[in-house]
N, C-alpha and C positions, 0 to 999 in steps of 0.2 A: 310680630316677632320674626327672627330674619330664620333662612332656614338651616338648619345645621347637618354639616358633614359629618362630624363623629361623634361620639355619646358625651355626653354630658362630664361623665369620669374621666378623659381624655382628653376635655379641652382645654383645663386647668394645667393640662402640662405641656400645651402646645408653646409658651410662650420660652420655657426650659429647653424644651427641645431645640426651637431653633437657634434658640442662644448657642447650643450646647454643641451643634450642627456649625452654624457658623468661626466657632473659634478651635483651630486645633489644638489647646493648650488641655483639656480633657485629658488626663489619665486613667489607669487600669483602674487605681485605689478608688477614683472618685469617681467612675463610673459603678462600682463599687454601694459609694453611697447612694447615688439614683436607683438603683436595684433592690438594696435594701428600701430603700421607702417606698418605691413599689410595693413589693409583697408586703410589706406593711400597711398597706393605706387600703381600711377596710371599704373605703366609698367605691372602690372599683369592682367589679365582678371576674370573673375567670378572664375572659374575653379581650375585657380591658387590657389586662395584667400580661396577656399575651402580645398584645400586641403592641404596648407599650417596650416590652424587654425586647422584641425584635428591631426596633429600633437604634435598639443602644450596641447591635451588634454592629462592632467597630471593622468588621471583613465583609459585612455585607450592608452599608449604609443607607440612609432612606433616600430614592431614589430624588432626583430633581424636580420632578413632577410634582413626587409629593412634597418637597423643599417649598415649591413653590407655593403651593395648593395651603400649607402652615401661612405662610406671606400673605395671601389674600384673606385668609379666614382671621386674622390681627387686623388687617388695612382695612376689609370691610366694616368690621364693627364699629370705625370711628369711637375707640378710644384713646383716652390721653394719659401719656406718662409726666407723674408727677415728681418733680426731679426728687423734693427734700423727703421722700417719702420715706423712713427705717428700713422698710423691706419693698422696695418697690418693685421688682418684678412679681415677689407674690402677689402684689396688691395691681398689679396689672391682670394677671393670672384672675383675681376674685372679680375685676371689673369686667375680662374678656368673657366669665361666663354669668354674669349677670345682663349682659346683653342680650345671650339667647337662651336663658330661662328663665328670666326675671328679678329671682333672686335665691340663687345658688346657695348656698353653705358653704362659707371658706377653708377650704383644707387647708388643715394646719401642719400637715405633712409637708408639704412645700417649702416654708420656709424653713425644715431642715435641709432640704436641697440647697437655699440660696446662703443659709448660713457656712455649711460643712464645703459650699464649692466657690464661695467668696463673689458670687454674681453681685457685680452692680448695674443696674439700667442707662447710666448715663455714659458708662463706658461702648453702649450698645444703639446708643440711638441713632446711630445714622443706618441699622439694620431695619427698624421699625420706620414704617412711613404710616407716621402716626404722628398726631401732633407731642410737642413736648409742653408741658406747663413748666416757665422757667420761674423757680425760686431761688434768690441767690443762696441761701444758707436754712440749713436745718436749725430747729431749734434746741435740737440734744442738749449742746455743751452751751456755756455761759462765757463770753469772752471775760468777765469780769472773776471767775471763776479759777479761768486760764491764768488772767493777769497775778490773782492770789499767791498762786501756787510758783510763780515766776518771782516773783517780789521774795516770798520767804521770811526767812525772819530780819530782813531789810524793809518791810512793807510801810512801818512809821515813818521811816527817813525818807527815805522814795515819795511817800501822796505827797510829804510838806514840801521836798523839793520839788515836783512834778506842780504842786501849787506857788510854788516862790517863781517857775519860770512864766507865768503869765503877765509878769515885770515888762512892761513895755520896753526895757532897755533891751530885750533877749528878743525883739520882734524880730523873724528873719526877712532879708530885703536884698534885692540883685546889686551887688554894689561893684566893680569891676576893676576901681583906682584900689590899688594897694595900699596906698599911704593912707586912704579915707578906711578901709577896710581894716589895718591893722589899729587907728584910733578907736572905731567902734571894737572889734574883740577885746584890745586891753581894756578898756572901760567895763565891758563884763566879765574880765575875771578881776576885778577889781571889786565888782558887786558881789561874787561867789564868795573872794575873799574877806571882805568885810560882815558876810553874815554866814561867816564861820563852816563854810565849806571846802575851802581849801583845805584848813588844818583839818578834816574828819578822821584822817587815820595818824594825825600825830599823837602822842600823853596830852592830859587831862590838864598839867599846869602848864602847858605849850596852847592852848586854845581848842585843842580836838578830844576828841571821844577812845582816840584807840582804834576806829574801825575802819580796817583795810577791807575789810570787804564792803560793806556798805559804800564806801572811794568807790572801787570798782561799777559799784549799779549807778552810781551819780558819772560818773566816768562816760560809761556807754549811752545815759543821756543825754550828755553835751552834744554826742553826735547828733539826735536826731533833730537840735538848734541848727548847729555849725561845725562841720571839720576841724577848721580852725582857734573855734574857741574849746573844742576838749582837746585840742595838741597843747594849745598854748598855757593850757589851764596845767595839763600834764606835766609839761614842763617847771614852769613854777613851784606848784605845791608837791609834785611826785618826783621831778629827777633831779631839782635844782635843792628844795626840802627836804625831799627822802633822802637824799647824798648826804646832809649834815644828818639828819635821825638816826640815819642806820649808820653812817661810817666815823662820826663825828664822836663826844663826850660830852659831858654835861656842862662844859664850857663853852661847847660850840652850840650846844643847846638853848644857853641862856641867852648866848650873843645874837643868837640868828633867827632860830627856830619858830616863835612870837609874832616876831615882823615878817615872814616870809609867807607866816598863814594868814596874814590880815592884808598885804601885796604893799605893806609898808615898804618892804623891801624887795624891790624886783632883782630875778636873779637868771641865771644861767649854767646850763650843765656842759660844760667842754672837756668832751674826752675823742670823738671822734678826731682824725688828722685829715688831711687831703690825700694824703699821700699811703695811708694806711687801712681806711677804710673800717673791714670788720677785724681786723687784726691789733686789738687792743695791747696785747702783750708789747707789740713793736713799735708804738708809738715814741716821738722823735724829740717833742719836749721836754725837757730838761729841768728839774729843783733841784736844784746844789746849794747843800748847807755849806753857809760860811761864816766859819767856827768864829772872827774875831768881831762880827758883828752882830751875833746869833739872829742872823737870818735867813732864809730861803732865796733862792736866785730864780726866778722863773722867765726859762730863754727858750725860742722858738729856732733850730738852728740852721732848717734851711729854706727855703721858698713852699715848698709845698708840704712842707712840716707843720703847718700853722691847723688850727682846730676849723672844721669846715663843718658848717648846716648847722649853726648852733641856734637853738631854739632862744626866741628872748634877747637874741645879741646885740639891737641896738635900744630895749626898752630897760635892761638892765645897769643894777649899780655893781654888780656882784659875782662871780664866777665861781660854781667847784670846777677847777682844773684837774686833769688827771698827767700824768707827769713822768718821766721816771726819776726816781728819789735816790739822790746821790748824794753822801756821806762818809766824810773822809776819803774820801777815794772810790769808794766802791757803788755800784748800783745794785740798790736794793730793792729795783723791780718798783711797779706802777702802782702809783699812791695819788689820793685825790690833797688837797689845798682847797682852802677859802680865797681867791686873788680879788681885791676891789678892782673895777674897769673905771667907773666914771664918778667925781666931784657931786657935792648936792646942785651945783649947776648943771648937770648930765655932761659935762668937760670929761674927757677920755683924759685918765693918766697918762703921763711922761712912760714911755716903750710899749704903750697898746695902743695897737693898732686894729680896726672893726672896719668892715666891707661889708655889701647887703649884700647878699645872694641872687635879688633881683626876683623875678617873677618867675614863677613855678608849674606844673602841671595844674596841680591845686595847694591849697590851704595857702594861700595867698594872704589869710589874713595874721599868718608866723611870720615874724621878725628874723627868717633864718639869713645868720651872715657869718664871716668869715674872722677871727681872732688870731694876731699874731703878738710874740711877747717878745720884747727886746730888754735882759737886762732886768727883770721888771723883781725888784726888792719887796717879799712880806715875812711880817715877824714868824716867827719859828713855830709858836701857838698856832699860827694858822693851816697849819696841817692836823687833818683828819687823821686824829690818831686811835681809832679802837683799835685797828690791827696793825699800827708798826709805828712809834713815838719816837722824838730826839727830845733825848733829856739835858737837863742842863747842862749839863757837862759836854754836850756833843755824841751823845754816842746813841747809836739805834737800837730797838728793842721791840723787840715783838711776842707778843704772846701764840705765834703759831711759826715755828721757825722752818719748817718746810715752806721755801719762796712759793714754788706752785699751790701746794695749799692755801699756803695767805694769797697769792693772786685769785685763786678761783673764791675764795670766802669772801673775799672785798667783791667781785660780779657777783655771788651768787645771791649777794645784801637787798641787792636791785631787781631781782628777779619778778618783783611786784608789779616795776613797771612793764616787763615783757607783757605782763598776765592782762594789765590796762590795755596794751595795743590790739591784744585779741579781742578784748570785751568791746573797742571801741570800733575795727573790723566788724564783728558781730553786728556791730547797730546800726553800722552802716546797711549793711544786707537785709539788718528786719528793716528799715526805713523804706528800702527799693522793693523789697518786696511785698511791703504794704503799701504802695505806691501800685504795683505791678497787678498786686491782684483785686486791689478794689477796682481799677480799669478795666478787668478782665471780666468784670461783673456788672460792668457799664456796657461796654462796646460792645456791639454786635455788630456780627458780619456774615453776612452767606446763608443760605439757607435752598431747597433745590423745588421751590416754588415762590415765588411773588410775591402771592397773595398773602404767604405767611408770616409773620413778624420773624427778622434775620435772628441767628442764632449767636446768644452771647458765647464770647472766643474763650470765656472758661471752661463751656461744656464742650470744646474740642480736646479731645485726647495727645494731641500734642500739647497743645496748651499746659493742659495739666501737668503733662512727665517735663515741661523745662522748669514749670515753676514748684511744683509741691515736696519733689525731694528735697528742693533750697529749705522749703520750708519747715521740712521735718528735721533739716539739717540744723537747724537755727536751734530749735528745742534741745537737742543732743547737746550742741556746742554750751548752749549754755547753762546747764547743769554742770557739762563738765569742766566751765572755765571757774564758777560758782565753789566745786568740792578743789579747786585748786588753789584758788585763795582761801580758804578756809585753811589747806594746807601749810601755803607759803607764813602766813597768819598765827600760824601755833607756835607758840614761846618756846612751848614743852618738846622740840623738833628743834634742835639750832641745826643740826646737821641738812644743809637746806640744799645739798646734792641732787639727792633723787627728784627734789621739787623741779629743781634747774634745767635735770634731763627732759623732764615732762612738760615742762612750759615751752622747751625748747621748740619739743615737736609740735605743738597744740600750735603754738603761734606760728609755728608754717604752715599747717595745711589750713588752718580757719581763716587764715587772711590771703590765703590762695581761692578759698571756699568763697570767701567776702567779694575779693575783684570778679571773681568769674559767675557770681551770682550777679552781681548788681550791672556786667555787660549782660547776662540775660535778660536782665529785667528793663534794660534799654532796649535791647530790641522785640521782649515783646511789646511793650508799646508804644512802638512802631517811630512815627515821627514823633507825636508827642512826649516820646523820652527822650527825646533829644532837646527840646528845651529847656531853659535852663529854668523859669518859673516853675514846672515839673520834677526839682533837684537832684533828680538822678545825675544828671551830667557834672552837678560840683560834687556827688558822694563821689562820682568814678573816678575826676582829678584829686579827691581828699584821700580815698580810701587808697588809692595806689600804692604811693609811699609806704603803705602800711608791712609790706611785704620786705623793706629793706631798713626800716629806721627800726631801732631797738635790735639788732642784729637781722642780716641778709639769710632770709630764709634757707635758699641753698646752704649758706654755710650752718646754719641751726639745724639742720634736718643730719648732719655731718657729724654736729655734737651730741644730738640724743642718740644717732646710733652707737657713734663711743661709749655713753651713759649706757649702753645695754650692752654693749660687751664689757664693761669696767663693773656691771652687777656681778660676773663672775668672778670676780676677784684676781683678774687676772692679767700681769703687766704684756705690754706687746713685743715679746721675744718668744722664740722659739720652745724654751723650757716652760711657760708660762701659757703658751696657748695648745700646749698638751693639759692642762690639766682642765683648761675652757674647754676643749673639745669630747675630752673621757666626761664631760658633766652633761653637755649638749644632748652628747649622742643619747647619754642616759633618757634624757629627758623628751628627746625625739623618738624612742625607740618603738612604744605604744602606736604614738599618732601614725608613723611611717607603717604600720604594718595593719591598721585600720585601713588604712586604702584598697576596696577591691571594687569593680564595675556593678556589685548592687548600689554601694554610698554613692560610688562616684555619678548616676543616672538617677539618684530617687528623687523624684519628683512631685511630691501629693503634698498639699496646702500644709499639712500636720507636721509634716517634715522643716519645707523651704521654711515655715515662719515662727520654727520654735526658738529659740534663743541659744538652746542649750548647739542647735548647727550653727549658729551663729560668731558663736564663741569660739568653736572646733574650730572651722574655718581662719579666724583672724587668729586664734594662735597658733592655726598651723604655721600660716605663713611668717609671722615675724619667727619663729621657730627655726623654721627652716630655712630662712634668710641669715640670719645668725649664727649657722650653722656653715654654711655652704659661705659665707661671710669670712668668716673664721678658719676656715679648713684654706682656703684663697692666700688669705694674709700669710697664714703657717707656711706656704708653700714657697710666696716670694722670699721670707727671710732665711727658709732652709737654702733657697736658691744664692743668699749673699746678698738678697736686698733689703737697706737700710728700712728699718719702720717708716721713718715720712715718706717713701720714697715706694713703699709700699702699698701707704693707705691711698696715696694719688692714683695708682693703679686701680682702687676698687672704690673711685670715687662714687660712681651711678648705680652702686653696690648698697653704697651704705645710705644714699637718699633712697632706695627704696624701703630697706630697713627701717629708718627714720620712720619715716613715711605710714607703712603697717605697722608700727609699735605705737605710735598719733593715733592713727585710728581703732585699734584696738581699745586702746586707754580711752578712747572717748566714747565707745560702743558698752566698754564695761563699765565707767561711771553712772553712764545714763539709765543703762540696765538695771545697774543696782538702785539706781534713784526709783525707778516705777516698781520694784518690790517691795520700796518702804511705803509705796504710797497706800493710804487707807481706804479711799475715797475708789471704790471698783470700778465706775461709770469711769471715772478720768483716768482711771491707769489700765484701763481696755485702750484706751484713746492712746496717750502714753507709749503705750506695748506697742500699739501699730504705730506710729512716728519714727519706734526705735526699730521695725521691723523693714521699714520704707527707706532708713537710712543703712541698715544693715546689706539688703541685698542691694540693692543703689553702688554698693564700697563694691558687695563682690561682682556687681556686673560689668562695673568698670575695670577692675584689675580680674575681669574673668579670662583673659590671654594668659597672664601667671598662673591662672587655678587648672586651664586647660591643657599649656604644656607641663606641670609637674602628674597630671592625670589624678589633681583631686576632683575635679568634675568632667564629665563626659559633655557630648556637644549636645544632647539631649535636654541633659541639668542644665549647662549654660542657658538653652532658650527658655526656661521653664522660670529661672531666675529673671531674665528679662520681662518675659511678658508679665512673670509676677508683680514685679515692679510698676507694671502701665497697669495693672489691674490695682494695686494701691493707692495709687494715684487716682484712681477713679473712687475708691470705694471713698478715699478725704476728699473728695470733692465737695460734697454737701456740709461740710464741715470749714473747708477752708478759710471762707471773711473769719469763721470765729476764731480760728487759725490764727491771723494776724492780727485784729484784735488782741488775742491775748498776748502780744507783744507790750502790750499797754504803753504805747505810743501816745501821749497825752493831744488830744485833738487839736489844741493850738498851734502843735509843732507840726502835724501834718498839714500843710499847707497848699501842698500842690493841685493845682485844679482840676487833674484827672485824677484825683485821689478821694473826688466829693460827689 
């Protein structure tokens, strides 16, 4: 037996101590706890207990010596830590002293220690020069468990798709020629479409079931096939079909709707211009009814007026156009049309004209090209008329006679597909990061002996903080893109405003979240993600786009902050944002005087990782952005400047706004989802994911919380390292992590992903 320096009761805590020594993140409250368990822990004697609490005094620290002297009495014992262990430092602690007494008695005092002060060992191990036993994952959680609770009540549609993609036509393969690359994807949404997954969210006598959300989960597994084939699929059944579903009649339903889910009929969504970009209002094409032939006129009027990046444009028979709708004279604002393009020989009609786009960053395998219309004559039926008809007679009619009204009603119809681009973003990032992290549990490197088997680069602490917050983030998102099509999705809801606002912002930061995860997950690893067999490198050319197609984020982040000053009910004049600002201040009045240097420094585990700061915090800020937003705008128009002319001024005003109202909304969905949840083991798990992505928001925008003086510089690094200690503590957890992506194992392909 080896000889021992301090008593038996004292050594059990050496292994806390130097943890506790080595990291300055230690506070008053939680030294606190270690004190209490102290005089609580009857194993020790007088003696013990003294000399243990001098220790902990933080003016008089234990000296280096004996720093050291903890070091060698761990290093001698040649024990091992064991990564996946529930409470592994206590369970070091029981091994450290059953080496020099045989066989100890484990105080169970401790593990209140490592619970109440969030110790994990794997965040510590380059302190112990001990061997480590690497296990890549604990066996707590059940990735299949994970996957359940992910699926929802989508879970029947989801396995039978997730087993229909083992269709050898869906096999993915490096194909580089574009022309070979877009034959192969149309061929598979041809397959999707023929066994009746196209139509899933069209009516029941149209071929589908109804379900727009279940679309949405089939959606975001097209990505982890191909880029290309969930755009193009999108296109088709979501922007080219949903445009007749939603904006069409029961005419244009029988006529179209049928063949468009079964890809009898291929189609095209043309609203975007060259020349106009995200400014749909302004667009340059022309429908001019003309009364003696009762037809439509569809004219493209000047060179870069023509419809650009149109998804489908040389595979198609078919086009909804978006237009402005001129009648008798007047324009009555932008209206979609059914325009045929091409003959059943694929022959382009007489005045259309289609260009390819050519090669792209990525999704190479979209048929994006260019349409221009010369002249080009369709019957008068052919306009999408649920919100604005020519009747026989000639004359227009709308059932919502405020123009901007019916223009925002006719966008707001499509909103679904916003909500796909984020789901399809999403799956891009769980793809890369299940790519990223099963490598991370492969590769090993480094280690500060030879002799030792190197150290896998998941149990390094950087490792962890570039990828795990991705991953806690993935869970958040998706919950809260899930409670949003549910929203979009409710009949009993036509007012589909507020959805608009909220998708707005979701869809910028998640596919901001998406590109800037999936470059991480290239360069952790390393060169191998840089190959293309590895497919990280076509997610980063697919998923790019993601951030400008379906509206340019910047501009989206512009309109939900609008969406949150227009909740006050209040027009953008002078007289109108007195009564936004008499409601604001109301409502800031509380939070603003909450502020003093105990909140803004408190630091103790209990604090940083309750929800309810969580909360405080993101509403402070969109609050108070909103506020100081508002008070801004009020000031240019007293000044005599025009509202557009106004809002340009506070343009980087209201993307941040945007921006804190996205993350809020996604912090409070999530939140609310692990309060429903019943299963206590997984909504512990849950809690912490939403507690990793919580202080994760506020460490990055801790510059805003620093200069308004809701946090001190003390909270700020207390938020930080909480963060790296998160990340440690999902460590032993993570493979199950991404697993529960339920990524179906045929689709993960990549060879450092095996």
């Amino acid at each position: 037996m080896v000889t021992l320096d301090y008593s038996l009761g004292i050594l059990q805590y050496i292994p806390f101590y130097y943890v506790i020594w080595s990291d300055d993140l230690l506070s008053a409250s939680e030294i606190s706890v270690v004190q209490k368990t102290i005089e609580e822990d009857s194993s020790l004697d007088t003696s013990d207990k003294s000399q243990l609490l001098k220790w902990l005094n933080r003016d008089s620290p234990p000296t280096e010596e004996e720093f050291k002297k903890w070091k060698q009495t761990i290093s001698n014992s040649q024990i091992k830590l064991v990564e996946s262990d529930t409470y592994p430092l206590t369970s070091l602690s029981q091994r450290l002293g059953n080496v020099y007494c045989g066989d100890c008695d484990f105080n169970d005092h401790l593990k209140h220690i490592e619970i109440n002060l969030g110790i994990q060992p794997n965040h510590y191990n380059h302190l112990f020069h001990v061997e480590v036993i690497h296990e890549k994952t604990s066996k707590q959680y059940n990735a299949n468990e994970l996957d359940k609770i992910l699926m929802g009540e989508h879970r029947a549609v989801v396995e039978k798709f997730r087993a229909f993609l083992k269709n050898n036509v869906f096999q993915w393969q490096i194909e580089r020629n574009k022309e070979l690359l877009r034959e192969s994807i149309l061929k598979q949404v041809q397959q999707l479409g023929e066994n009746g997954y196209g139509a899933l969210a069209y009516p029941k006598e149209y071929g589908g079931t109804g379900n727009m959300p279940a679309y949405g989960a089939i959606f975001e597994h097209l990505m982890y096939l191909d880029g290309s084939l969930a755009v193009k699929f999108g296109v088709q059944f979501g922007l080219f079909g949903g445009s007749i579903q939603k904006l069409g009649t029961k005419k244009h339903h029988d006529a179209y709707l049928s063949d468009a889910g079964t890809t009898k009929l291929l189609g095209c969504f043309a609203m975007t211009e060259t020349g106009h970009g995200s400014n749909v209002r302004g667009i340059k094409t022309t429908a001019t009814y003309d009364k003696s032939s009762d037809e439509i006129v569809i004219h493209t009027p000047g060179k870069n007026d023509n419809k650009e990046y149109i998804g489908n444009a040389l595979h198609s028979k078919i086009a909804t156009v978006f237009a402005q709708l001129i009648v008798d004279g007047k324009n009555e604002g932008v209206h979609a049309l059914v325009v045929p393009l091409r003959n059943e020989q694929h022959e382009l009609f007489e005045g259309i004209t289609v260009e390819d786009n050519g090669y792209k960053l990525g999704l190479n395998g979209v048929d994006n090209g260019k349409i221009w219309f010369n002249q080009v004559r369709v019957p008068r039926t052919n306009l999408l008329d649920k919100y604005g008809a020519i009747s026989e007679k000639g004359t227009y009619t709308s059932p919502i006679k405020n123009p901007n009204k019916r223009f925002f009603t006719m966008l707001g119809t499509l909103v679904g597909g916003r909500i796909c681009v984020a789901r399809g973003a999403l799956g891009g990032a769980k793809m890369a990061l299940a790519i990223a992290v099963k490598h991370a549990l492969n590769r090993r490197q480094f280690n500060d002996s030879i002799k030792v088997q190197e150290d896998l680069i998941m149990d390094y602490p950087t490792h962890q903080l570039r990828l795990t917050p991705a991953v806690a983030a993935s869970y958040v998102y998706h919950f809260t893109l899930e409670e949003m099509m549910k929203s979009y999705s409710d009949e009993s809801q036509p007012d589909k405003r507020k959805v608009e606002t909220q998708v707005a912002g979701l869809k910028s930061i998640i596919t901001w979240y998406a590109n800037n995860t999936i470059q991480e997950c290239r360069e952790a690893c390393g060169g191998k993600g840089y190959l293309v067999e590895n497919r990280i490198p076509d997610l980063k050319g697919d998923v790019d786009i993601f951030t400008t197609f379906e509206g340019d984020n910047t501009v989206l982040l512009q309109l939900a902050a609008k969406g949150v000053l227009s909740d006050f009910k209040a027009e953008f004049n002078s007289a109108g944002f007195a009564s936004v600002l008499k409601l604001l201040r109301t409502q800031l009045s509380d939070r603003l005087n909450t502020l003093n240097p105990i909140y803004a420094n408190k630091v103790d585990a209990e604090h940083l990782y309750n929800p309810k700061f969580h909360k405080h915090a993101f509403d402070y800020r969109t609050r108070r952005l909103t506020y100081t937003l508002a008070m801004r705008i009020r000031d240019y128009i007293k000044k005599g400047v025009p509202s557009y002319q106004a809002f340009l001024k506070v343009q980087t005003h209201l993307i941040a706004l945007g921006k804190a109202y996205s993350v809020e909304l996604a912090y409070n969905t999530f939140s609310n989802v692990c309060e429903s949840m019943e299963n206590m083991e997984y909504k512990k798990l849950f809690t912490k994911l939403g507690t990793l992505y919580a202080l994760d928001q506020l460490n990055q925008d801790a510059r805003w919380y620093l200069e308004q003086g809701y946090i001190g510089g003390t909270k700020s690094k207390a938020i930080r390292q909480r963060v790296e200690r998160l990340c440690t503590e999902l460590r032993p957890h993570i493979e199950v992590l991404v697993d529960g992506f339920g990524i179906p194992e045929h689709c993960l392909t990549a060879p450092i992903a095996k």
